[in-house]
Each structure stands twice: as C-alpha cells, then as structure tokens.
N, C-alpha and C positions, 0 to 999 in steps of 0.2 A: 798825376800823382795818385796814387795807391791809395787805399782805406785800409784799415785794420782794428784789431780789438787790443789797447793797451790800457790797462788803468781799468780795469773794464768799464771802456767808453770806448764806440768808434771817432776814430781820429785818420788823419792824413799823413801819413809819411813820403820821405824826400829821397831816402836811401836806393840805390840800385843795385838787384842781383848782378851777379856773373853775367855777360853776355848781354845788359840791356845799357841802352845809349840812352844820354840826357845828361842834365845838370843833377849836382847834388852828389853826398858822400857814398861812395864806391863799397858796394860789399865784394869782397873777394874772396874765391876759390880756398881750400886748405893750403894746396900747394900754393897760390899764388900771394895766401899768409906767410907761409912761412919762409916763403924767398924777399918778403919786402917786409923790413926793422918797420916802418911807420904807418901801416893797415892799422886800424883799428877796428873792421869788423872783420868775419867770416860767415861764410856757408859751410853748414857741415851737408856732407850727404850719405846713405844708411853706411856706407862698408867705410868710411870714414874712423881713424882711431881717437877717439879722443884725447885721450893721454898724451899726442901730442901738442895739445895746445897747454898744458900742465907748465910749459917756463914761462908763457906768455898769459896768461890768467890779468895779472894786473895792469897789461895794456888796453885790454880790448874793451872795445863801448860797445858793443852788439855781435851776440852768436844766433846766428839763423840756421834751424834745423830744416832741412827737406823733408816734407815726406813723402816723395814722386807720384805713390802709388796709394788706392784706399788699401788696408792689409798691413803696410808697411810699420812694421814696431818699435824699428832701433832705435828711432829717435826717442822715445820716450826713455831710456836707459841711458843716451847719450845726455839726456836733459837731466836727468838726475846726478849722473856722473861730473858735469858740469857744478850743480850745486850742491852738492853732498860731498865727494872727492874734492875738487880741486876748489871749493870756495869761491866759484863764480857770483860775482853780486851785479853786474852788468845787466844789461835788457838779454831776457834770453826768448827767444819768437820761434815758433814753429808755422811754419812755410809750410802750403801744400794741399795736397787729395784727402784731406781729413773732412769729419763733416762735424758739425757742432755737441752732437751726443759726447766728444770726446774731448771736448774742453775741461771737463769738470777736471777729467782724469790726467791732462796735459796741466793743467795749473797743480794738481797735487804732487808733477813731478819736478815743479818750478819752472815752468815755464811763467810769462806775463806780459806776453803778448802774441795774435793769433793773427792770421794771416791764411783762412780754411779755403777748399773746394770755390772757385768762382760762383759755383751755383747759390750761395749761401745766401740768407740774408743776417748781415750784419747784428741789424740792430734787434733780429729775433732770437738771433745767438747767442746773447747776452745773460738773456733768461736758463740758459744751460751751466750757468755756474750755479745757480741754486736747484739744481736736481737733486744733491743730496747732501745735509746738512751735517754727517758725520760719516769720518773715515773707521775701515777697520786697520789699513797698515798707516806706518808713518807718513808721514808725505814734508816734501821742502817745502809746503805753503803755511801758514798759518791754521788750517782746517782744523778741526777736531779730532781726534784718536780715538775711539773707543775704547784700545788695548792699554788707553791712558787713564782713562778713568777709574772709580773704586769704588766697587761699590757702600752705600749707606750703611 
C-alpha cells in the first residue's frame, strides 16, 4: 500500500493506477473512464483534455493528475480547471516527478492531496505548505490574496 500526503498528514492509500495489479478500487485511464458508466476514479496525463470529464464531474471520487516528468506544468491548469471550471469538489491528487517546493503551489491550484518524486520524504514535505503564508493571484485553496486585501 502506497503513502501519501492528504489532509496534510501522511496516510495510506488502497487505490491502484492504470496498469498496477492488487486488491482495492481501480483508477483508470481517460479512455478507459469514459468507455465504463461506473469508474469512479481517473488518471489524467499532461496532453489529456480536460473538458472532457465536464458531463461526469458529479460521479467521480478521485482525479489523479500525472506529472511523468520534473518540468511538466499542465497539470497544474488541469487542476485548476477541474476546480474552478467545472466545479470539482472530489479528492483531486497529483501523482508524479514533482518534488515538495511545489506543493504550496499545487494546493493553491486545488489540489489536496500529493503523491511526489519517490525520492521524497513525506513527512518533511509537509513543512512546504507553510513556505508562504500569502498569495498574489487567486488560488482554489482557502489561502490568502493579497490582491484581496485593502489597504488601512
């Protein structure tokens, strides 16, 4: 069973990617979402459209972003597009070659839960969401705005 950062706490998850064998609830592929009515999760991966998951929004219990590569950005567009556009309120997890400096930034796009580089250590990752205690743009997390405030 997998580790990961939800809630931010590491915890245990049961779910399995695309292509891994075992017990416990199947994430699947875009395609292999949107040929089967009763998937409740997916994978997205970078050249993935999101829009089309836009009719299935209120089924799904979990969107898993890829990020294959360090470098790779779409997901974080995809992750917003998810809560911003089409009103995703599901666990949304990004998967992948990311390393913890980018959590702050992966939770301001609604992500909320992490899933980094093997090399990482979890429970020092954790400390990366208080890297910076206000935003300048808006973000889907509850964070701070700057561009919100007024001044005295």
């Amino acid at each position: 069973m997998r580790e990961l950062i939800r809630g931010r706490a590491v915890v245990s998850d049961a779910w399995r990617y695309p292509g891994e064998a075992g017990t416990g609830p199947q994430v699947a592929t875009l395609a292999e979402f949107l040929a089967d009515a009763g998937a409740a999760a997916v994978q997205l991966e970078p050249a993935d459209a999101v829009e089309r998951l836009a009719p299935h929004i209120a089924r799904l219990q979990l969107v898993v972003v890829h990020f294959p590569r360090d470098g790779e950005g779409r997901g974080f567009t995809q992750g917003q597009l998810l809560r911003q556009r089409y009103g995703y309120r599901g666990e949304l997890r990004a998967r992948g070659m990311f390393k913890r400096d980018y959590l702050f930034f992966l939770a301001r796009c609604g992500f909320d839960a992490f899933e980094p580089n093997p090399a990482e250590n979890l429970a020092a990752a954790l400390t990366a969401f208080d890297s910076f205690t206000v935003g300048y743009q808006p973000g889907s997390d509850l964070g701070v705005n700057l561009r919100g405030r007024r001044a005295s």
